[in-house]
C-alpha positions as CSV (number, residue, x, y, z in Angstrom):
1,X,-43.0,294.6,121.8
2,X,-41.5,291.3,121.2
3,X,-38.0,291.9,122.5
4,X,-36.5,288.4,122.7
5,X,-36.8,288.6,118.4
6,X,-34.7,291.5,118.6
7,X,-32.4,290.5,121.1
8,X,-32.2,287.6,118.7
9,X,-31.4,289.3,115.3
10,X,-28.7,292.0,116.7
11,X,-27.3,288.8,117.9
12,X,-27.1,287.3,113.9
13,X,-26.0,291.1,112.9
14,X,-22.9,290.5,115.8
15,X,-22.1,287.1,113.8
16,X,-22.2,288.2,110.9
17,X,-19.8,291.1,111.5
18,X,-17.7,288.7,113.3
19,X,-17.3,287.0,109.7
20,X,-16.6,289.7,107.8
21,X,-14.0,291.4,109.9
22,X,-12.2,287.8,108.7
23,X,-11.9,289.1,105.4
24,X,-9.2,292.3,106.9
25,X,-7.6,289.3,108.8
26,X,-6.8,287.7,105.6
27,X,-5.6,291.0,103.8
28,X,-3.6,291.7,106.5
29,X,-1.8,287.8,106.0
30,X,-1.7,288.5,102.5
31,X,0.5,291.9,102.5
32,X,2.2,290.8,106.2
33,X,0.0,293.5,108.1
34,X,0.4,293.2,112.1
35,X,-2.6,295.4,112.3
36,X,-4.4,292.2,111.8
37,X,-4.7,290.7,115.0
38,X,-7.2,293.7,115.8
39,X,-9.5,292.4,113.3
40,X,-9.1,288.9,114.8
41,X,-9.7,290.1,118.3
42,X,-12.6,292.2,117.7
43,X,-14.2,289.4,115.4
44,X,-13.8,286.9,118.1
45,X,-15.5,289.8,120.6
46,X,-18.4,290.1,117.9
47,X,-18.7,286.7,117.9
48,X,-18.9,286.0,121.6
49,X,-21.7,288.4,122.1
50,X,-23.8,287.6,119.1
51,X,-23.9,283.9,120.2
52,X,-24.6,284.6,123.3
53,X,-27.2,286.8,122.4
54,X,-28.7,284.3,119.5
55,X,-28.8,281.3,122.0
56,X,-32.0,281.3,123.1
57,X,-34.2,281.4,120.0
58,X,-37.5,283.6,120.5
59,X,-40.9,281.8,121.4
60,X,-42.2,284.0,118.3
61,X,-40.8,285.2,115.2
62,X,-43.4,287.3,114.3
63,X,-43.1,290.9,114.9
64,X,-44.2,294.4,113.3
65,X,-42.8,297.7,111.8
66,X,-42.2,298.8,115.1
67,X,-39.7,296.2,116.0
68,X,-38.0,296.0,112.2
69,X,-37.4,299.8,113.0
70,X,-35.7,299.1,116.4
71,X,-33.8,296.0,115.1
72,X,-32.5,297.9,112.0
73,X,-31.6,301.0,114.1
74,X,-29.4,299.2,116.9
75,X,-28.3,297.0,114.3
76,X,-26.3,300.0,112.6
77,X,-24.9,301.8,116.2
78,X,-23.8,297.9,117.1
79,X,-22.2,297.8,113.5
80,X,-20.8,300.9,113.7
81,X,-19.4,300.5,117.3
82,X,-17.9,297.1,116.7
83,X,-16.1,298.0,113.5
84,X,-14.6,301.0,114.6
85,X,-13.0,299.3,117.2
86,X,-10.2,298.0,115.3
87,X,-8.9,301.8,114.1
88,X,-9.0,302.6,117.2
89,X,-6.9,299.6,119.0
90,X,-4.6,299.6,115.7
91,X,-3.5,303.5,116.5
92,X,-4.9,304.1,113.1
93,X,-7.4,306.6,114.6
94,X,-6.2,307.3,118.2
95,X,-9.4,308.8,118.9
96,X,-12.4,306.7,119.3
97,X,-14.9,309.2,118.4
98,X,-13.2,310.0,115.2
99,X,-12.8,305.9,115.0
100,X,-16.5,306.0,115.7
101,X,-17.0,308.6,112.7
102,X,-15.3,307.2,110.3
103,X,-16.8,303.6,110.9
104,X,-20.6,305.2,111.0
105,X,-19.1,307.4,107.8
106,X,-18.0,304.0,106.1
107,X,-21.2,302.0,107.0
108,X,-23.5,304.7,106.2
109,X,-22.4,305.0,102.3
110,X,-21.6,308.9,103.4
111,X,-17.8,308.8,103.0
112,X,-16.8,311.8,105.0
113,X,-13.4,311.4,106.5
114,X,-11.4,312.8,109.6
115,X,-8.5,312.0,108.4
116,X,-6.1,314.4,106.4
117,X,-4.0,311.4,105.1
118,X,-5.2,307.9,104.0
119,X,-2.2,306.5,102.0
120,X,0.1,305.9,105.2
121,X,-3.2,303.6,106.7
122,X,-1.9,299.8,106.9
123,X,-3.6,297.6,104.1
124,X,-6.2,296.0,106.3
125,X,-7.5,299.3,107.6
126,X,-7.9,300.7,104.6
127,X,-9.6,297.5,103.1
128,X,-11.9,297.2,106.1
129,X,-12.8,301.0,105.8
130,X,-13.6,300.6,102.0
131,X,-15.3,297.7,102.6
132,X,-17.9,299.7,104.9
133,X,-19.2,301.3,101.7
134,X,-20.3,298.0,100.8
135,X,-21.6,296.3,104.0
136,X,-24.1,299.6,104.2
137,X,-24.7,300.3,100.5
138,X,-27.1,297.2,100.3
139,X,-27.3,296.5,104.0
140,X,-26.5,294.0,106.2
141,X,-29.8,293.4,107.4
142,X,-31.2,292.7,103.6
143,X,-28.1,290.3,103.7
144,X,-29.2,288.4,107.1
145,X,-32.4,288.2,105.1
146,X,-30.7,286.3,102.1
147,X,-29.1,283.7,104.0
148,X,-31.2,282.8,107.3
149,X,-35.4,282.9,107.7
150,X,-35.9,285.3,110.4
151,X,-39.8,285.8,110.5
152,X,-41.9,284.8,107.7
153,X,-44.0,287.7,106.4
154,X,-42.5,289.7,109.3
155,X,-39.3,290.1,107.4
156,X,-40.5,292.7,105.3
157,X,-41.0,295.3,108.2
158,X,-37.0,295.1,108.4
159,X,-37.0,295.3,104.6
160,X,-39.1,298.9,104.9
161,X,-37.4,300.1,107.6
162,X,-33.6,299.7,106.1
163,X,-34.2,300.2,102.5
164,X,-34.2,303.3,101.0
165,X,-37.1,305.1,99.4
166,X,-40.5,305.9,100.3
167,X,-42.1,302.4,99.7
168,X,-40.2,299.0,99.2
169,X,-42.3,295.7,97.8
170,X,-41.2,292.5,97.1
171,X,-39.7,291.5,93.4
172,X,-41.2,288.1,94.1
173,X,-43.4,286.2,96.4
174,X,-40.2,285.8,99.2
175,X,-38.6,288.3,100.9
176,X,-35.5,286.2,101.7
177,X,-35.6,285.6,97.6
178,X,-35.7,289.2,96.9
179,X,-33.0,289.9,99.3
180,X,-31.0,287.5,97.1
181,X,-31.7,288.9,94.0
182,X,-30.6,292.4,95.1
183,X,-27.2,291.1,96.7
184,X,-26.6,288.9,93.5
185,X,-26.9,292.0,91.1
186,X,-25.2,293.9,93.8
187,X,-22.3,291.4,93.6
188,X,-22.1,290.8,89.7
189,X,-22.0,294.7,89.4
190,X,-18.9,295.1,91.9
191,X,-17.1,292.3,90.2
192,X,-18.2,293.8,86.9
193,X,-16.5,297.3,88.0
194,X,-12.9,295.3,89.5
195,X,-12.4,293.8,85.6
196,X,-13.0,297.1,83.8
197,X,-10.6,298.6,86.8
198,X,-8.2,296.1,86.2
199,X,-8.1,296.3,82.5
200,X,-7.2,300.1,82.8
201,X,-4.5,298.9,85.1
202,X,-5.2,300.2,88.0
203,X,-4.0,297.6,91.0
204,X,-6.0,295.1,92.3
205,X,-6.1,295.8,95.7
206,X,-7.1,299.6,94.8
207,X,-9.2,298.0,91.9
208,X,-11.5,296.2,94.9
209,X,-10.9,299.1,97.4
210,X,-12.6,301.5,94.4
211,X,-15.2,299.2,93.7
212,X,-16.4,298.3,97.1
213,X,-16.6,302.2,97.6
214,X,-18.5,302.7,94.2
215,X,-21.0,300.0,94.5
216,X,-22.3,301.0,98.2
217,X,-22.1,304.9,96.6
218,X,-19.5,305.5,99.6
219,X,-16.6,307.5,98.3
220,X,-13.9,306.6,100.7
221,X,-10.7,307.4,98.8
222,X,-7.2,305.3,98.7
223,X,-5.5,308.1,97.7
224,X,-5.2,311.6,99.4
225,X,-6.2,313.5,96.2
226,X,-9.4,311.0,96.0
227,X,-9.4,310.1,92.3
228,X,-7.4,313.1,90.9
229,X,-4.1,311.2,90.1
230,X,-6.4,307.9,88.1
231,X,-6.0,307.9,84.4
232,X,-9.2,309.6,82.3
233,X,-10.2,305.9,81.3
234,X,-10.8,305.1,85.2
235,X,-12.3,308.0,85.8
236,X,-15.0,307.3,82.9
237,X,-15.3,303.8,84.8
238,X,-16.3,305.2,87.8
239,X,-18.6,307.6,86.6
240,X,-20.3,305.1,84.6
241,X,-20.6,302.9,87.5
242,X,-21.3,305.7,90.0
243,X,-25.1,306.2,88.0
244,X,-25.3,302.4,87.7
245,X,-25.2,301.9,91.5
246,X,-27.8,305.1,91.8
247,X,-30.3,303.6,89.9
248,X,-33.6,302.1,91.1
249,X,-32.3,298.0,91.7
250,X,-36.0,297.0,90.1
251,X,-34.9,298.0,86.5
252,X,-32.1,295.7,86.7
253,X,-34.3,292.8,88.2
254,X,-36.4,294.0,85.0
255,X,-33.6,293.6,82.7
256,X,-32.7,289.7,84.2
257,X,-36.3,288.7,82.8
258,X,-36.3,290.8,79.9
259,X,-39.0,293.0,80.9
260,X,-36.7,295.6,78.5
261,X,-39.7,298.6,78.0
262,X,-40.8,298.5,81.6
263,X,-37.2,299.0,82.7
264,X,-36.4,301.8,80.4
265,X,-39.5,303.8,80.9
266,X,-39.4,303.8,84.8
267,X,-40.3,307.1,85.3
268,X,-38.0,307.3,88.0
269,X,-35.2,306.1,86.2
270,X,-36.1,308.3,83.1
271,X,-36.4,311.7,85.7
272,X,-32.8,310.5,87.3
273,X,-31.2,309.9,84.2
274,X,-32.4,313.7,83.0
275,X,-31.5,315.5,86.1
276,X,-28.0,313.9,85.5
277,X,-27.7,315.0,82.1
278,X,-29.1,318.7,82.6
279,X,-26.7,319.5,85.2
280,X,-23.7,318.1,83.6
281,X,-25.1,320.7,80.5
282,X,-25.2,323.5,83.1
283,X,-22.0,323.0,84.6
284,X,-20.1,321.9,81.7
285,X,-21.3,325.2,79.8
286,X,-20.0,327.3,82.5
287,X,-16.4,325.4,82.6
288,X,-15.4,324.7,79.3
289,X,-13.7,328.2,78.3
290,X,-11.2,327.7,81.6
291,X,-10.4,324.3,80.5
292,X,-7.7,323.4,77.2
293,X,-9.6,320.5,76.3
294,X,-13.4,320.4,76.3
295,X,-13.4,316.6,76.9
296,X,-11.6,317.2,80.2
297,X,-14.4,319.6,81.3
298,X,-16.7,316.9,80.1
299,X,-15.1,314.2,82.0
300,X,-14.6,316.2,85.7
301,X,-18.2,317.7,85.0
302,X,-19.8,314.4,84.4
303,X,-17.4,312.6,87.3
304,X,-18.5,315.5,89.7
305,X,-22.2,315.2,88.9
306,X,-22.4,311.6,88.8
307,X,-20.8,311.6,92.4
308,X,-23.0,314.3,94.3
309,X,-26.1,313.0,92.8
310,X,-25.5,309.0,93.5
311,X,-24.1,310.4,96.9
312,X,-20.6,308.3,96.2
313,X,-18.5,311.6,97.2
314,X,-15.4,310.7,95.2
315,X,-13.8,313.6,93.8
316,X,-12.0,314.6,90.7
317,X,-11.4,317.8,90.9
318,X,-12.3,320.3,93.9
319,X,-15.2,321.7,93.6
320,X,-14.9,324.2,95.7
321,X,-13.2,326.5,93.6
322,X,-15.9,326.1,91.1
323,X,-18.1,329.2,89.9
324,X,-21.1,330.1,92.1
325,X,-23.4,328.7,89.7
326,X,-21.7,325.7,89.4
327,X,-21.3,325.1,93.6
328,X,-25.6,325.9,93.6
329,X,-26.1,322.8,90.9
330,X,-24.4,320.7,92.9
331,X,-25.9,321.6,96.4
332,X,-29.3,321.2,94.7
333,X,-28.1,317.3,93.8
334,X,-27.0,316.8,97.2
335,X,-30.5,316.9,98.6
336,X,-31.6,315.3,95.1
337,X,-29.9,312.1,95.6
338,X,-29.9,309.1,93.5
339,X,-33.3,306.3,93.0
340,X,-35.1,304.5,95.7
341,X,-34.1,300.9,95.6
342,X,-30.3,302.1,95.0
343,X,-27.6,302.3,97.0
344,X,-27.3,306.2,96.7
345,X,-28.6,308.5,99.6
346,X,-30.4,311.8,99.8
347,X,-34.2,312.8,99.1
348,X,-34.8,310.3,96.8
349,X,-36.1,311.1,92.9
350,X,-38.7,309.3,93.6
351,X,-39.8,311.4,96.8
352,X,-38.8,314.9,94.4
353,X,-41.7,313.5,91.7
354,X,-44.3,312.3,94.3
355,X,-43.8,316.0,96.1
356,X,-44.3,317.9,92.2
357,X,-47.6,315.7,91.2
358,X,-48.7,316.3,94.7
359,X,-48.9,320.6,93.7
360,X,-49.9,319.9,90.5
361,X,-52.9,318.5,92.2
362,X,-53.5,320.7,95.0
363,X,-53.1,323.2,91.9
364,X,-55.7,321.7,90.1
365,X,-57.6,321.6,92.7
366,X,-58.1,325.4,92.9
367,X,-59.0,325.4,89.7
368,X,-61.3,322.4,89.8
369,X,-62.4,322.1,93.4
370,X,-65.5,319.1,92.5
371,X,-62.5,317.0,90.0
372,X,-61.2,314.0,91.6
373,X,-57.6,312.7,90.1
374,X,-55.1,310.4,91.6
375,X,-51.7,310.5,91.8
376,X,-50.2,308.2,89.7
377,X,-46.3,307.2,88.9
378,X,-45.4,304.5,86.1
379,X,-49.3,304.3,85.8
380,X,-49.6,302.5,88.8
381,X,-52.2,304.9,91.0
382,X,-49.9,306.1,94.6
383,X,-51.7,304.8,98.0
384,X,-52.6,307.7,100.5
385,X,-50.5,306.1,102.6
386,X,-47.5,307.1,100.5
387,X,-48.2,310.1,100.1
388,X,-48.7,310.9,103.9
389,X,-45.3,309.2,104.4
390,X,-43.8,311.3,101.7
391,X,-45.1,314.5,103.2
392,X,-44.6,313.8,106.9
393,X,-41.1,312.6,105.2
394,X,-40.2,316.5,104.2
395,X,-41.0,317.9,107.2
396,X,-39.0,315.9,109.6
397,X,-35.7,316.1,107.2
398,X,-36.7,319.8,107.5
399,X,-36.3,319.9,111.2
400,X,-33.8,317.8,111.5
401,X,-32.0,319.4,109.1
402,X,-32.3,323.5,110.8
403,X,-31.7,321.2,114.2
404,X,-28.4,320.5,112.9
405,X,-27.8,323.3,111.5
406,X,-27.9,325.3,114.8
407,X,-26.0,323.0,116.8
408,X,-22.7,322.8,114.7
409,X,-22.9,326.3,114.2
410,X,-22.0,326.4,118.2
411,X,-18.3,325.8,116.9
412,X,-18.5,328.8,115.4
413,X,-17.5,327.7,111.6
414,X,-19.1,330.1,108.7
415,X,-22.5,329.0,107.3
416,X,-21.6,327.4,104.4
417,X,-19.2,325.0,105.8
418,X,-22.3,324.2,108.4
419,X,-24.9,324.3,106.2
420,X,-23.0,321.9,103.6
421,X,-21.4,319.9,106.7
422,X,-25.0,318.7,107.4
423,X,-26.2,318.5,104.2
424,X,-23.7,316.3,103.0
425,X,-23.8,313.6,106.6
426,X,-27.6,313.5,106.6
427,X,-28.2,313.0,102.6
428,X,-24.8,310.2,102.9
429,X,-22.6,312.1,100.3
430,X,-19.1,313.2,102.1
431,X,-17.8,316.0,101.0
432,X,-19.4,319.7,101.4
433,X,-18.0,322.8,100.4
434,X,-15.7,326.1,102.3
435,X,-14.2,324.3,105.2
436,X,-15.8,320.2,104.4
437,X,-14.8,320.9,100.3
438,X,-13.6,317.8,98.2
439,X,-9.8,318.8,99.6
440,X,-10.8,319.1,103.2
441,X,-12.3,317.1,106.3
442,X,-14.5,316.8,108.9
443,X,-11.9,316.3,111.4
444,X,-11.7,319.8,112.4
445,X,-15.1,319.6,114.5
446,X,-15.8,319.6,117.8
447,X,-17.1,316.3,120.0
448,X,-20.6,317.9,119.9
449,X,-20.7,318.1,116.2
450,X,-19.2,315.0,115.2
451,X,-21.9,313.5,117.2
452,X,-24.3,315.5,115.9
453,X,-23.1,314.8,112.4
454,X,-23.2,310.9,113.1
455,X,-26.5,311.0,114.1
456,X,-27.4,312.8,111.0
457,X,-25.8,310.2,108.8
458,X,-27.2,307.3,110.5
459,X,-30.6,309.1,110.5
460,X,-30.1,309.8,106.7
461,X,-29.1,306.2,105.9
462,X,-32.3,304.9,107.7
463,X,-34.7,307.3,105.9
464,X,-35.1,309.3,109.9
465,X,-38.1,307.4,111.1
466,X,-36.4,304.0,112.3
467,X,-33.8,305.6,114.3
468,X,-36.3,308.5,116.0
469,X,-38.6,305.8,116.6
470,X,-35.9,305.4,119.5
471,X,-36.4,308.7,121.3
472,X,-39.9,307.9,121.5
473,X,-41.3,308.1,125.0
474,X,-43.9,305.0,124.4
475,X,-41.0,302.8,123.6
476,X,-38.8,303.4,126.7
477,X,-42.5,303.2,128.9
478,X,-43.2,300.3,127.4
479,X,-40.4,298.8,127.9
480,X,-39.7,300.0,131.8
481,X,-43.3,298.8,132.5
482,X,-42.7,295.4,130.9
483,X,-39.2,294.8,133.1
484,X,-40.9,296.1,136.2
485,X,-43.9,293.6,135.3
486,X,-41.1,291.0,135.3
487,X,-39.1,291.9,139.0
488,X,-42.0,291.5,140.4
489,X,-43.9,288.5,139.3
């Protein structure tokens, strides 16, 4: 394994946070915040370490899948670690696992919360934990990619291993280009959201705060009632926005080079769009008699189901009090999820279509045991190799999943307030339902489960396989045999 490239890179990742924690600094001079010279001290901390770790530049920058996993998985605990340092020395989270939470809740787009009351936080901690959302919701490694040549051709084993979905290519020839081109539309669609925010006069501050949250499909909330108390107009905003930032990235790349038939009839786009619009039908049918005015069912149906299914997590209206039926639909879009290529968590569409073509075949195949027919999405036939990943894909989030299950239910909580705990860390969405509904939080857990719960969002956030790659008894005896090779020459 070539581990001076990945000593190398966390080093960037450590500088790079080190910048951004600047940004806090300068909200907290704006709005005279004291809870600034956190920011400052851990930046300069991050900034120490990632120097010192980037000084010596690796004899070779080329390196394989296995170490873009590694990278991209300490990359995120370092992230996470370093950014939740400030809550914790600020006394805005006394505890540093539940500083620890939060941070790897903000980076990991899943927008869960420990905390009961968010409008008393100072204004730097609540811009730094909005701003989590949208460090993660594109990535930070995609965004080392943009700006600095790492490997070459290597770099798109960090691409595979951070982006989500069950394959990622290149939108041109360079991977550092097609990392630009996904944090320029990211960008132009954040700003895009903070005018239309601002033009329904919501507050700038809350206008970026919102937006940030939005665009990485986070959900942390400025206000304690979420988005409850924003005028109907905002709330249309958001959900617009919310299925915007869900979509597949390529159709907007598409749509820059007006490539206008190929974008619209993406068949995961098309199969994403319909999902949306079926269960806003469904729910919006069962709700409308206990509503006054249809269009307010229409707008907290839509706002609900554009949250759940994008895995943004804001929340309109609770849920949890919602008819059985209506609860079911949206438990079924939490393991949906939004596009591959999006910021959104969860399954993926894109895995949900590969998984129904793959038994229609094996179907067919019963039928028809000599016909030979590939799988094929946007006409374009699927490699093997795709298919195995998809499939090995299911069954890991399967285990993982009844792993989880089992060891929060230690702290004796009912099973739907486990069950939807762990769905909603380990598919990035926030809130669950019982106990982890839209009014509640995950603060209530035990040390075991929170831990457990961060692992799941992490290890949903990295599509499993990068950060399990680490418990992997190869890795650890290759790397012991390789330091014990060293001591003694």
């Amino acid at each position: 394994m070539n581990s001076s490239i990945v000593r190398y890179t966390l080093g960037l990742v450590l500088m790079i946070e080190a910048a951004l924690l600047l940004l806090p600094c300068i909200v907290a001079l704006i709005y005279k915040d004291k809870n600034g010279i956190y920011f400052l001290i851990v930046a300069g901390l991050c900034l120490l370490l990632g120097f010192g770790m980037s000084l010596s530049k690796p004899k070779s920058k080329i390196f394989y899948l296995k170490e873009g996993c590694i990278i991209t998985s300490l990359s995120w605990i370092l992230l996470s670690f370093f950014g939740s340092l400030p809550f914790y020395l600020s006394g805005s989270i006394p505890s540093l696992t539940d500083a620890l939470f939060e941070t790897i809740s903000g980076f990991t787009t899943t927008g869960a919360s420990i905390l009961s009351e968010v409008e008393s936080l100072s204004k730097s901690v609540t811009f730094w934990r909005c701003f989590t959302h949208w460090i993660g919701g594109m990535g930070v490694l995609v965004f080392l990619l943009a700006i600095i040549p790492i490997g070459g051709g290597s770099q798109i084993n960090i691409m595979k291993a951070e982006s989500p979905g069950p394959s990622v290519g290149k939108l041109v020839p360079k991977i550092r280009s097609t990392a630009r081109i996904l944090y320029i539309i990211y960008f132009v669609m954040t700003i895009l959201e903070i005018l239309f925010l601002v033009i329904g006069k919501m507050p700038l501050f809350d206008a970026i705060n919102t937006a940030v949250a939005t665009a990485g499909t986070g959900g942390f909330g400025i206000k304690n009632d979420s988005f409850a108390s924003y005028s109907p107009y905002l709330q249309w905003v958001v959900t617009i926005f919310m299925i915007m930032f869900g979509i597949n990235f390529n159709a907007y790349y598409l749509l820059l080079f007006r490539q206008f038939k190929k974008a619209f009839t993406m068949e995961e786009v098309v199969h994403y769009l319909a999902i949306i619009l079926i269960a806003i039908a469904i729910i919006f049918t069962r709700l409308v008699n206990s509503y006054n005015y249809a269009s307010d069912a229409l707008r907290d149906t839509a706002f609900q189901v554009a949250s759940i299914i994008t895995t943004t997590g804001f929340s309109s209206v609770d849920f949890d009090k919602w008819p059985a039926v209506c609860q079911t639909v949206m438990v079924f879009l939490m393991f949906i999820g939004a596009c591959a290529g999006s910021t959104g968590g969860g399954i993926k569409v894109s895995r949900l279509i590969i998984l129904r073509k793959t038994i229609i075949k094996e179907l067919n195949s019963y039928i028809h045991p000599k016909s030979i027919k590939k799988i094929k999405m946007d006409d374009k036939p699927i490699e093997h190799e795709v298919l195995r990943a998809t499939n090995v894909y299911f069954i890991t989030f399967t285990i993982l999943f009844s792993l989880s299950i089992l060891l929060v239910s230690i702290d004796g909580k009912d099973l739907v307030t486990n069950f939807t705990a762990v769905a909603a860390t380990i598919n990035n969405i926030g809130p669950g339902l019982s106990e982890v509904g839209a009014t509640q939080n995950f603060g209530h857990f035990s040390t075991l489960s929170k831990y457990v719960l961060m692992f799941d969002m992490i290890a949903g956030r990295l599509e499993l396989f990068p950060l399990l790659i680490l418990f992997h008894p190869t890795l650890w005896r290759e790397t012991f045999n390789r330091c014990l090779n060293k001591h003694i020459k």
